[in-house]
C-alpha positions as CSV (number, residue, x, y, z in Angstrom):
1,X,28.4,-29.3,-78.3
2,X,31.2,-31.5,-77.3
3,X,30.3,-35.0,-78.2
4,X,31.7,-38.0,-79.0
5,X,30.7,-37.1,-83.1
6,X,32.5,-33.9,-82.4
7,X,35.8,-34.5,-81.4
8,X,35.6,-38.1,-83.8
9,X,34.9,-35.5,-86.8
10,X,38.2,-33.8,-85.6
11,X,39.9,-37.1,-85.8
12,X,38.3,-37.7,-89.5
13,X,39.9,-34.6,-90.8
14,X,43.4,-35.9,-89.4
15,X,42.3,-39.2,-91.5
16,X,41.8,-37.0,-94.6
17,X,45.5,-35.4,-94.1
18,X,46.8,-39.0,-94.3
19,X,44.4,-40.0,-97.1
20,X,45.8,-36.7,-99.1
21,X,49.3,-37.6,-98.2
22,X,48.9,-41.4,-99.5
23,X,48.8,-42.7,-96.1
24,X,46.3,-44.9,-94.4
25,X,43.7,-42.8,-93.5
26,X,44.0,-43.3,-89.7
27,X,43.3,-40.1,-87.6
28,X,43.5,-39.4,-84.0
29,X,42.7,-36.8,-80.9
30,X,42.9,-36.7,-77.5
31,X,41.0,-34.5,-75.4
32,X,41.4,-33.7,-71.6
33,X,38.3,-31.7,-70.2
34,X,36.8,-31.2,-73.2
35,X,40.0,-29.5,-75.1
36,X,42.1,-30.9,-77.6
37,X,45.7,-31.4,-76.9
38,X,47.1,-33.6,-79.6
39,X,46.1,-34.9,-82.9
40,X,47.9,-37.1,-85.0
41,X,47.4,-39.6,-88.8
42,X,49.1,-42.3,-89.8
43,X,52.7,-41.0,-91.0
44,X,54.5,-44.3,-91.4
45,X,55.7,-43.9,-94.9
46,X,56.2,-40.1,-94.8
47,X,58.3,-40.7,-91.5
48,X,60.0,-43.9,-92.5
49,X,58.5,-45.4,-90.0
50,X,56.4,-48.5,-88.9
51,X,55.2,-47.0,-85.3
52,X,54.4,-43.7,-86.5
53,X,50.7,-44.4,-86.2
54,X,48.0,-41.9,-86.0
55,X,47.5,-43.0,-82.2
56,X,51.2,-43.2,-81.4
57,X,51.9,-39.7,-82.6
58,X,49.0,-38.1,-80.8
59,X,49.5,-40.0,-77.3
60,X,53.2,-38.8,-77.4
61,X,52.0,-35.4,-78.2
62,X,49.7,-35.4,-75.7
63,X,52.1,-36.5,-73.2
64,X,54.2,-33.6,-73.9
65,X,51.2,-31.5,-73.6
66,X,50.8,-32.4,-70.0
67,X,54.1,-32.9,-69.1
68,X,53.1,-36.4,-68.0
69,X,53.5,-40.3,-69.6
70,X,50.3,-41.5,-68.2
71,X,46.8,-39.7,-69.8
72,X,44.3,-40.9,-66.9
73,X,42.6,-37.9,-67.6
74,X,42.6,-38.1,-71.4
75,X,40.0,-40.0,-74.3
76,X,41.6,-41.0,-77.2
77,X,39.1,-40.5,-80.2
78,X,40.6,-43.3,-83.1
79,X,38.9,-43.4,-86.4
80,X,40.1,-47.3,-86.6
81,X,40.3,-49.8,-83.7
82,X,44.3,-49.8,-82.9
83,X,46.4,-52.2,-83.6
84,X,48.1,-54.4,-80.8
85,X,51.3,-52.1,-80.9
86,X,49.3,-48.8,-80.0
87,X,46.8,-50.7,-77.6
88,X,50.3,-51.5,-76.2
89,X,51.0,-48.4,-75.6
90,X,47.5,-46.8,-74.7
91,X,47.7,-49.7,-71.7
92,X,51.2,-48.0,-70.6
93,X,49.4,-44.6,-70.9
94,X,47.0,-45.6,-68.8
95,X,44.3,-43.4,-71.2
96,X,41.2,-42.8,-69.5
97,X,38.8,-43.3,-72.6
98,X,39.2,-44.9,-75.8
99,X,36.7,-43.8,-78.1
100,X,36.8,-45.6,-81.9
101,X,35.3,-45.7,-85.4
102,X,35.8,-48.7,-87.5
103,X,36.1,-51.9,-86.2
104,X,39.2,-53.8,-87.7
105,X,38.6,-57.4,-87.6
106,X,41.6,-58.3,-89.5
107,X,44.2,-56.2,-87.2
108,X,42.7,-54.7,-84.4
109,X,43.5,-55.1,-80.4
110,X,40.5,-56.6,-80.0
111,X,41.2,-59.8,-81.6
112,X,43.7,-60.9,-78.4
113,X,42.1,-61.4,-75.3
114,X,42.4,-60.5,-72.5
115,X,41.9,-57.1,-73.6
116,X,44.7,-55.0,-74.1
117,X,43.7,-51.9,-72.9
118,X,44.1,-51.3,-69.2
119,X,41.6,-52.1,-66.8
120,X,40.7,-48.7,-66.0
121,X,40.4,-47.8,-69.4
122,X,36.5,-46.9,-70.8
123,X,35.8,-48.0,-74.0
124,X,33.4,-46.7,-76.4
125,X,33.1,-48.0,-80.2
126,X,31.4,-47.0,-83.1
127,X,31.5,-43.4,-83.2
128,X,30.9,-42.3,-86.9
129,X,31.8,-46.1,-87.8
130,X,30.6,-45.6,-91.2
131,X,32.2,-42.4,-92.2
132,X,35.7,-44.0,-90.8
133,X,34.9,-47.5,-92.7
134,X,34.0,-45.1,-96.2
135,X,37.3,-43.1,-96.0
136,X,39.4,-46.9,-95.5
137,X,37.4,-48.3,-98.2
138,X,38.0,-45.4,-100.5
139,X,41.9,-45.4,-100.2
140,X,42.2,-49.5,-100.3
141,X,39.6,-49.3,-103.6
142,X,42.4,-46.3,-104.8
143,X,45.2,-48.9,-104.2
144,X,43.6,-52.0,-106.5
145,X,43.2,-49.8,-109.9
């Protein structure tokens, strides 16, 4: 029951809040032992603000959670590969798992190397890739006409 599809799903409906809300459709959760404890979307132009991303707003809710600034413990589920900011600060959080949708060639971590993830850090990507990539599509199509 608790899979990798079934926390991402979780993280897709997050992606639909921002998608409904005119915001990127970027969703998160993170999970420690199989519960959630945060979620977040992509809030930047709701908050004013260029680090409120989906990731961002779910690791600092999940730090508050557990009453602790590093998630060893924790699996980010990301329906888009972060950016460097939020890799930034999933390094710092020293997040047990990273688990992502969409690739982003354009913007993603993964374009710097060295990795920017820490070095403990597991990585898993792919996870309902095509569902993530459909949502993106749909709100940048929305933007053109």
């Amino acid at each position: 029951m608790f899979t990798d599809e079934y926390f991402m799903e979780m993280a897709l409906i997050q992606a639909e809040y921002a998608f409904e809300e005119g915001e990127i459709p970027v969703g998160a959760v993170v999970v420690c032992r199989n519960r959630v404890i945060a979620k977040g979307y992509n809030q930047t132009e709701r908050l004013n603000d260029v680090t409120a991303h989906a990731e961002l707003l779910a690791v600092t809710a999940a730090g508050q959670a557990l009453g602790s600034k590093y998630l060893p413990d924790c699996t980010l589920y990301v329906t888009l590969e972060p950016c460097v900011m939020c890799a930034g600060a999933l390094f710092w959080a020293q997040m047990g798992r990273v688990v992502i949708g969409a690739a982003d060639p354009k913007r993603g971590y993964s374009a710097v190397q060295p990795s920017l993830l820490h070095p403990k850090t597991r990585l898993t990507t792919g996870v309902l890739a095509e569902e993530s990539a459909t949502l993106l599509s749909k709100f940048f199509k929305g933007l053109r006409t």
